[in-house]
PALUM-877743 format. One record per atom (N, C-alpha, C, O): residue in three letters; x, y, z. Coordinates in pm, whole numbers, plus 50000, padded with zeros to 5 digits. Layout:
N
ALAXYZ/...
This chain:
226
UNK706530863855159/UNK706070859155290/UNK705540844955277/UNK704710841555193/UNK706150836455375/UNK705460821555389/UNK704310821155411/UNK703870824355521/UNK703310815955281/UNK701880813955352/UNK701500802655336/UNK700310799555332/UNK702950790755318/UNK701860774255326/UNK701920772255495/UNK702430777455594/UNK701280764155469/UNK701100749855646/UNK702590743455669/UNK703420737155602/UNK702530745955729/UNK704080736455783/UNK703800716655749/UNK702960707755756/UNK705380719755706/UNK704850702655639/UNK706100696455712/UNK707240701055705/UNK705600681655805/UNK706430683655876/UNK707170669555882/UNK706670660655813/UNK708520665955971/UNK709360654455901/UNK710000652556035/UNK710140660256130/UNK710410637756011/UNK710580629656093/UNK712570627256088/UNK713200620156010/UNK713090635856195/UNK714820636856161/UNK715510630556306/UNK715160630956424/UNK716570625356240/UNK717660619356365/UNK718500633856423/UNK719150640356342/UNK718430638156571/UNK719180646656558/UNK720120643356776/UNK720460633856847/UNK720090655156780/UNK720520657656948/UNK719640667556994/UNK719230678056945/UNK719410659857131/UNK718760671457199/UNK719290667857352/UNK719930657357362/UNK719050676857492/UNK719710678857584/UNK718880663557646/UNK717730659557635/UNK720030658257709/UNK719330644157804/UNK718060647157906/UNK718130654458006/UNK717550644257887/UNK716090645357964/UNK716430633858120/UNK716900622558105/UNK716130638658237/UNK715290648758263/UNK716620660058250/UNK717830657858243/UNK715820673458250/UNK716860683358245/UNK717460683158373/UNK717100674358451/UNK718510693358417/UNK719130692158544/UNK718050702958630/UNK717620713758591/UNK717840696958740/UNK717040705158881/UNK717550718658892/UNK718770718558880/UNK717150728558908/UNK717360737358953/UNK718190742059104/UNK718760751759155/UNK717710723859137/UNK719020728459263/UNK720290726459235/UNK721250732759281/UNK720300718159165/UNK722090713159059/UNK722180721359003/UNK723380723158981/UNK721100734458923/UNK722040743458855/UNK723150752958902/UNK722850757859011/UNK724080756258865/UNK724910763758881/UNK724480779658834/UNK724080780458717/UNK724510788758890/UNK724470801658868/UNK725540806658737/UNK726550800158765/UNK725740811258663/UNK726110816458562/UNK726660835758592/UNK725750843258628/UNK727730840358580/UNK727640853158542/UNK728540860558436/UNK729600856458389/UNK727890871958410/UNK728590876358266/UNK729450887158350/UNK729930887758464/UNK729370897358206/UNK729950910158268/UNK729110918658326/UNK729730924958412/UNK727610922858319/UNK727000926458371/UNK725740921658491/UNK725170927358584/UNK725720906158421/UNK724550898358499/UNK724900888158580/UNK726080885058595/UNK723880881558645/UNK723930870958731/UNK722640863158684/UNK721530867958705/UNK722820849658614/UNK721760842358574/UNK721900830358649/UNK722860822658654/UNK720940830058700/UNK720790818058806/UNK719450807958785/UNK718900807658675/UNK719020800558885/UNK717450794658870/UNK716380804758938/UNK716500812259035/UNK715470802458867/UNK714460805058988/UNK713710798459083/UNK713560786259088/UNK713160808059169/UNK712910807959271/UNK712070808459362/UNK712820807059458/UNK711040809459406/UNK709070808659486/UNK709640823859510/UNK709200833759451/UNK710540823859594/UNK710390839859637/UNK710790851559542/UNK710950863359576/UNK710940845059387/UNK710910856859288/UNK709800859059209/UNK709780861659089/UNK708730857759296/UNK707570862659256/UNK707420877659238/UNK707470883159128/UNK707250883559348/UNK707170898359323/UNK708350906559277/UNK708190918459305/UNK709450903959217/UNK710110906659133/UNK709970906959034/UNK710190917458974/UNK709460894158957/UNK708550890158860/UNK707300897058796/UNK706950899358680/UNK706790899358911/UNK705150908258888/UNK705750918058860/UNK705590919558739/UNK706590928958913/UNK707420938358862/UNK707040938058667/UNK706240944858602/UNK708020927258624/UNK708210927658491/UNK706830925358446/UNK706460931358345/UNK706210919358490/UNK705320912358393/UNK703660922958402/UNK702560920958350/UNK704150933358485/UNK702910942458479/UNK703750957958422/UNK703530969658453/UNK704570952958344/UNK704850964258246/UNK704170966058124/UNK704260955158067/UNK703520974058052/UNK702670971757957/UNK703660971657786/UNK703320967757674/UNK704650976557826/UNK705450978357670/UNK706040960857745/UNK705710951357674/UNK706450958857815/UNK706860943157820/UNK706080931257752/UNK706270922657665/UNK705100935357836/UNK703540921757829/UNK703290928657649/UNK702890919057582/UNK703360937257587/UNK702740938057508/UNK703350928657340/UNK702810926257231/UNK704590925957397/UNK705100919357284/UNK704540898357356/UNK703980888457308/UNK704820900157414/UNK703840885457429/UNK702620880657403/UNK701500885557387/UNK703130868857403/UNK701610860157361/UNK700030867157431/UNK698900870357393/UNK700840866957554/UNK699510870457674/UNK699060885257674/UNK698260888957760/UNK699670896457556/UNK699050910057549/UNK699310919057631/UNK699810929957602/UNK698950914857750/UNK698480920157890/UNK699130919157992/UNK699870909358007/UNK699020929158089/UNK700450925958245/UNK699360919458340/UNK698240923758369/UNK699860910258373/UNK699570903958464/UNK698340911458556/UNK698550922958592/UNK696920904158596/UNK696260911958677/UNK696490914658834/UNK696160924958892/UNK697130903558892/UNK697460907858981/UNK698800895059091/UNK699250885859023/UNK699090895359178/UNK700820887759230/UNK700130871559167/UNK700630866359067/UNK698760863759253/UNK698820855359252/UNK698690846059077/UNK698780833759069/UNK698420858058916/UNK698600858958836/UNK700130853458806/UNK700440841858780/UNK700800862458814/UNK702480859758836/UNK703000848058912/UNK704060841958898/UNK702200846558980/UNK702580830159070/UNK702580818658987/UNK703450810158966/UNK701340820158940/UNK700610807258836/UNK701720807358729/UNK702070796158692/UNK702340818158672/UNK703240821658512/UNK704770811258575/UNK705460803558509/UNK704910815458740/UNK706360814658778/UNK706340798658804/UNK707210792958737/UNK705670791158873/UNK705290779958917/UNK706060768858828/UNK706950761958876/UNK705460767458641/UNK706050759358548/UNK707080756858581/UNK707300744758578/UNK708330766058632/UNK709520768258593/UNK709650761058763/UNK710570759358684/UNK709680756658874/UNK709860756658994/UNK709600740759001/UNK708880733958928/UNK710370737059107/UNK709660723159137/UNK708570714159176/UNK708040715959285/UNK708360709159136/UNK708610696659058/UNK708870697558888/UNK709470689658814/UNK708110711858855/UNK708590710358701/UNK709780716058642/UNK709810718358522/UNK710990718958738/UNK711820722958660/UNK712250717058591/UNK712750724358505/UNK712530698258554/UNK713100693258479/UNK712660692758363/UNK713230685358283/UNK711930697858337/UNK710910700258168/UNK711100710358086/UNK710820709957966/UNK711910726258185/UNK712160734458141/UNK713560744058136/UNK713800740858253/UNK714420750758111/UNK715710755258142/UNK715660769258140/UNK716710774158100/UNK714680778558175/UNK714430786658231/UNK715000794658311/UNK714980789658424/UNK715660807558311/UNK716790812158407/UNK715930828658471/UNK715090834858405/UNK716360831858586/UNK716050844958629/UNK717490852758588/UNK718660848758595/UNK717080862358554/UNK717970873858464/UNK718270886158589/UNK717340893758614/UNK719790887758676/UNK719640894858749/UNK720860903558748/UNK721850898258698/UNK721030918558805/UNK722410924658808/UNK723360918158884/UNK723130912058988/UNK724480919658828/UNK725630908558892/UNK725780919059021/UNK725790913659132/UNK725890931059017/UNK726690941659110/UNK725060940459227/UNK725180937159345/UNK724000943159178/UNK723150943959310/UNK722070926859292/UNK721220931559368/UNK721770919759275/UNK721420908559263/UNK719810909259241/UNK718820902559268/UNK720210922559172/UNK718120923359174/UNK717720916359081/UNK718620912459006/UNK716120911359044/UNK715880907358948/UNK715570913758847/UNK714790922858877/UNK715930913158692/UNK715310924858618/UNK714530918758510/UNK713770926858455/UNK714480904158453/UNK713970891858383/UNK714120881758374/UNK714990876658444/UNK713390874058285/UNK713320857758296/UNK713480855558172/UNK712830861058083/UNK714590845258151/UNK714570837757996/UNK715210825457978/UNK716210823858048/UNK714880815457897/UNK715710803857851/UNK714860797857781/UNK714270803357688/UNK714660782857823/UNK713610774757742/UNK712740773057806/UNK712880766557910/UNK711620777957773/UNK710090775957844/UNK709640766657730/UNK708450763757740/UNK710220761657635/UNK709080752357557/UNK710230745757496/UNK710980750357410/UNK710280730857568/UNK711150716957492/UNK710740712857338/UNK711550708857255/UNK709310714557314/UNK709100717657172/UNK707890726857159/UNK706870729257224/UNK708590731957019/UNK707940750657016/UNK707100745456894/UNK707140733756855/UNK706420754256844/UNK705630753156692/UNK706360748156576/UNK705880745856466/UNK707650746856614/UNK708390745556494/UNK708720728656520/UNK708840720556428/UNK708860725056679/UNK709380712256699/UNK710510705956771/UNK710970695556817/UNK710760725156744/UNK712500721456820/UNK712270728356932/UNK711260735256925/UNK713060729157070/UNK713050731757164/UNK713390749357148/UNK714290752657071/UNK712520761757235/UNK712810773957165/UNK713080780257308/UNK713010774657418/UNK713410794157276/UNK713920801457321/UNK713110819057387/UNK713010828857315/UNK712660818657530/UNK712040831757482/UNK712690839857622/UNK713330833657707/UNK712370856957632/UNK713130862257706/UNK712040869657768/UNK710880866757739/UNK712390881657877/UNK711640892157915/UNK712670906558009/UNK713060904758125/UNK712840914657962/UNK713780923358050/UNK712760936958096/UNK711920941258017/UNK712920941458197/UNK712040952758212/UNK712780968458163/UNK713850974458168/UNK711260969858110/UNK712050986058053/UNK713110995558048/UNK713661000857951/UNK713330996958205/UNK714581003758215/UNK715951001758186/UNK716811010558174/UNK716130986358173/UNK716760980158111/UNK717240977057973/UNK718330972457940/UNK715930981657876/UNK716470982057771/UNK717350990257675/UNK717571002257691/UNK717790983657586/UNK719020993457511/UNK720140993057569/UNK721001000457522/UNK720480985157680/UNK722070984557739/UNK722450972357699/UNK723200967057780/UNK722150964057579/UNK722990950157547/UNK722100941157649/UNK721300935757573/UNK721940938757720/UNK721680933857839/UNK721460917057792/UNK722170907057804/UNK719940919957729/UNK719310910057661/UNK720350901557560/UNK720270889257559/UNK720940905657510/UNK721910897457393/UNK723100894057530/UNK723350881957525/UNK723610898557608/UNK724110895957703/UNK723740877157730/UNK724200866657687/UNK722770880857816/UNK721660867757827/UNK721790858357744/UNK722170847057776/UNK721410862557603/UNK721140851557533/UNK722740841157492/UNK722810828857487/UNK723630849057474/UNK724840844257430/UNK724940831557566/UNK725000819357551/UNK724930839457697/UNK725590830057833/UNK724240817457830/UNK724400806457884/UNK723020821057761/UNK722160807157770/UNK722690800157691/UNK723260789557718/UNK722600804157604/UNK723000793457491/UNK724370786257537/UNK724230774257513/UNK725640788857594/UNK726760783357611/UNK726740774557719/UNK727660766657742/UNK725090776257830/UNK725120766857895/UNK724090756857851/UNK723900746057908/UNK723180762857708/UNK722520745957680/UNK723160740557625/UNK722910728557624/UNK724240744557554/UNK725190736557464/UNK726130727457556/UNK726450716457509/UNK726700731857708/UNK727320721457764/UNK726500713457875/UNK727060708557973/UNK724280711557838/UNK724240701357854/UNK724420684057848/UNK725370681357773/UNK724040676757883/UNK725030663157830/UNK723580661157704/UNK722460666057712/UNK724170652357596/UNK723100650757460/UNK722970634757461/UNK723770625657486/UNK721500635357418/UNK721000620857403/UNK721010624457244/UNK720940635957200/UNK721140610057149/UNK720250606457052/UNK719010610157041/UNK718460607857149/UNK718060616056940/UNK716800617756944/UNK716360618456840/UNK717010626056768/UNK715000611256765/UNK714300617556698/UNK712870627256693/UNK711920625256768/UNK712900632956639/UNK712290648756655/UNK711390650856511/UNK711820650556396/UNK710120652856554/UNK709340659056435/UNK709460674056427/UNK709220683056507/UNK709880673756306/UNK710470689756314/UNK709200694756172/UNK708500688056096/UNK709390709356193/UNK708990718656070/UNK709820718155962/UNK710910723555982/UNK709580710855797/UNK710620709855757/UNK711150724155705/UNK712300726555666/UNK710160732155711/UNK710780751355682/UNK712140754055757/UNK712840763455722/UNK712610743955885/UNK713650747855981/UNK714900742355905/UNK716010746355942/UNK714800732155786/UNK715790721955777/UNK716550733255668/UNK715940741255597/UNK718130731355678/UNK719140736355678/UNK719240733855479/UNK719760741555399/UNK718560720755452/UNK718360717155315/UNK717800707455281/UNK717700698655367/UNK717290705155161/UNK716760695555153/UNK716970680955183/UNK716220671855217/UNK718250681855158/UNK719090669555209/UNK719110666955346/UNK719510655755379/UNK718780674655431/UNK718600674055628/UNK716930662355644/UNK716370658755747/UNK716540659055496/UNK714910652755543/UNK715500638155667/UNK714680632655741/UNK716630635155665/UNK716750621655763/UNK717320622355893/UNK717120614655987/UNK718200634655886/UNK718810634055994/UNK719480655956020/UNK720020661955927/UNK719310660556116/UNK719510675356135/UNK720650675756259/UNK721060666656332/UNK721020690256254/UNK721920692956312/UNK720800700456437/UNK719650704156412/UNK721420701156560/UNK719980701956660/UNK720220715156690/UNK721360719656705/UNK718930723556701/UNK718700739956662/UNK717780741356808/UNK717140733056873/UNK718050757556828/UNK716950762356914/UNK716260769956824/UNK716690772056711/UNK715110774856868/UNK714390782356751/UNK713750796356866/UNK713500797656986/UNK713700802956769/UNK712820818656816/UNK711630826756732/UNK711600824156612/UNK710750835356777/UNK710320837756685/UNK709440852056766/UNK708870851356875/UNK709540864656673/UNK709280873056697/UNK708190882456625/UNK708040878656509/UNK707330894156658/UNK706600904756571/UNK707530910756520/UNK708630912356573/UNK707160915156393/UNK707910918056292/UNK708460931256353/UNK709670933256351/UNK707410942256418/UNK707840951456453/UNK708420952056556/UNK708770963756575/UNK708870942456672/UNK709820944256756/UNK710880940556733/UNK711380930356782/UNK711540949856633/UNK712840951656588/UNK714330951256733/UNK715490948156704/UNK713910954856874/UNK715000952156916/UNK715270935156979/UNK716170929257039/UNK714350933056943/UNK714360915056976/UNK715210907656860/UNK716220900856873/UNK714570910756757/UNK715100909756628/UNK717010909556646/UNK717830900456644/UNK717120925956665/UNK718930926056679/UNK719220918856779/UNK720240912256756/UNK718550916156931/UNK719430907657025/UNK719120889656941/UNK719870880256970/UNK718670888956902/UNK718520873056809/UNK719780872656720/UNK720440862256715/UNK720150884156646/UNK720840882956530/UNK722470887056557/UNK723380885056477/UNK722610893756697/UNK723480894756755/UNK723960883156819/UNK725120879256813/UNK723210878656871/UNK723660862356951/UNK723890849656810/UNK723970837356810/UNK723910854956754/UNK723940841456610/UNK722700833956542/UNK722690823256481/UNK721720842156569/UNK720410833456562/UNK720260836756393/UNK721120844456350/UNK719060830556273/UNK719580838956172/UNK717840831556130/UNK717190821356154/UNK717710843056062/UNK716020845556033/UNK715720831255919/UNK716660827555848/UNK714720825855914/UNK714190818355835/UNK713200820255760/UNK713200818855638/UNK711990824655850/UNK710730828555800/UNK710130836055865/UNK710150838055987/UNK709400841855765/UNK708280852255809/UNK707070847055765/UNK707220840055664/UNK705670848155815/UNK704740843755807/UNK703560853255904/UNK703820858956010/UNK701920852855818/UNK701370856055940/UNK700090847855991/UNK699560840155911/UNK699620849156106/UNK698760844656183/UNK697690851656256/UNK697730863656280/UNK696920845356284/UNK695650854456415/UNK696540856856514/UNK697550850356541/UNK696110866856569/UNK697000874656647/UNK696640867056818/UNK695450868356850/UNK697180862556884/UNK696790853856969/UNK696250863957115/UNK695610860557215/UNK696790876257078/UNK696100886157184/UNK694890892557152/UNK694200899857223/UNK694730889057036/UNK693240895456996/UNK693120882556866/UNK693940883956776/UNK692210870956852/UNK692750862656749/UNK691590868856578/UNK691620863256469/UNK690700881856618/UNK690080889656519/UNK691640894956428/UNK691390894956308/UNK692320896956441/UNK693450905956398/UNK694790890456315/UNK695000878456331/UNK695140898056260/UNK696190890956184/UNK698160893456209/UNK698500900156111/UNK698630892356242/UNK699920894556322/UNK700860889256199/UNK700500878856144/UNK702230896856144/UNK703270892656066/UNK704280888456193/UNK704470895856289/UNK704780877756180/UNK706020871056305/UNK707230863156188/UNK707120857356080/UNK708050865656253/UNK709650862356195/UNK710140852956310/UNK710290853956431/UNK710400839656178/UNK711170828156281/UNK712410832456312/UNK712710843456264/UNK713040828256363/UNK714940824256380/UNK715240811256393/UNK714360803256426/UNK716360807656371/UNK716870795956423/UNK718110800556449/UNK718560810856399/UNK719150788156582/UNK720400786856620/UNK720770776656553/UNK719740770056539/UNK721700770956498/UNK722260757756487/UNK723060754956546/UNK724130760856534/UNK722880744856637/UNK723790746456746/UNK725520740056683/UNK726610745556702/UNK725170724856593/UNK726290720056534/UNK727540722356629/UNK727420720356749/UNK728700726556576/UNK729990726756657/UNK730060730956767/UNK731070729256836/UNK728820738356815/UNK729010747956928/UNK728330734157060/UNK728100736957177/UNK728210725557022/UNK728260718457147/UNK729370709957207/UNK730310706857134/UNK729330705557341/UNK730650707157388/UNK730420688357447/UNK731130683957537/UNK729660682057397/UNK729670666757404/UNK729410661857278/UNK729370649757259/
């Protein structure tokens, strides 16, 4: 288990052209089962739905389901305008009835690691049907055909591919999960994501307690489409 400090380095890489695209320019996305689109003010109480599930909220940062709608407002807001261009954030919905069932993409342009990451949320009933790896595959194929700037990026050098990446990297999303939520784990490793490190920390829902968490990374490399 990793127990140094992140030591961290200064690399030439790609990342998506800033500002990101509006949410009103986004295009809706659908798979075989879903409909991933932007969100929306009025997917609030859809939202509260998920986010006052307690096996949901319990793998997050925040522990806890939401106390109550205008809670869920404040969570949904980041993602809405004026700040959608900061984030790529998608509502997760059935293609056949257009309900909402979660939220996922990039809520953080740079994560602990440096690189821009990746996080999800599906509600219970939902789980165990693919769903989630569903998701993640159709995000990823639409951050990859954002347009790419030049960038340099202080990265974690634990992320770099080798030692030889100290000047310049191939541009990655990153993830990172509790050790024991093993089905996050398979939808990561199913979508191509591939473990790096494990490490642990104060547990940020209780920070008395100590938490084991497992990185991932994507490399995005060939899979981008500029």
């Amino acid at each position: 288990m990793a127990a140094s400090k992140p030591k961290w380095a200064t690399v030439k890489t790609t990342l998506p052209a800033r500002p990101l695209p509006l949410n009103a320019s986004r295009s809706p996305v659908t798979t075989d089962s879903l409909l991933i689109r932007p969100l929306v003010p009025e997917d609030a109480r859809s939202l509260h739905i998920l986010r006052t599930q307690p096996e949901v909220m319990a793998n997050s940062p925040q522990g806890r389901p939401d106390k109550d709608l205008e809670e869920t407002q404040q969570r949904l807001s980041p993602f809405l305008s004026p700040n959608d261009e900061k984030t790529f954030n998608c509502a997760i919905c059935l293609k056949d009835t257009g309900e909402l069932i979660g939220i996922g993409g990039c809520h953080q342009l740079v994560s602990m690691f440096g690189w821009p990451a990746i996080g999800y949320m599906i509600r219970t009933e939902f789980w165990g049907q693919g769903l989630a790896t569903e998701f993640v595959k159709a995000w990823l194929e639409s951050w990859c055909e954002l347009p790419r700037a030049e960038a340099e990026l202080e990265i974690d050098r634990r992320t770099l591919l080798s030692d030889e990446d100290e000047e310049s990297s191939p541009e990655q999303v990153t993830a990172f999960t509790l050790v024991d939520n093993i089905g996050s784990q398979r939808v990561l490793e199913k979508a191509g994501f591939e473990r790096f490190l494990t490490w642990e920390e104060a547990d940020l829902r209780d920070p008395a307690l100590q938490v084991t968490l497992i990185g991932y990374r994507y490399v995005l490399g060939d899979h981008l489409r500029n």
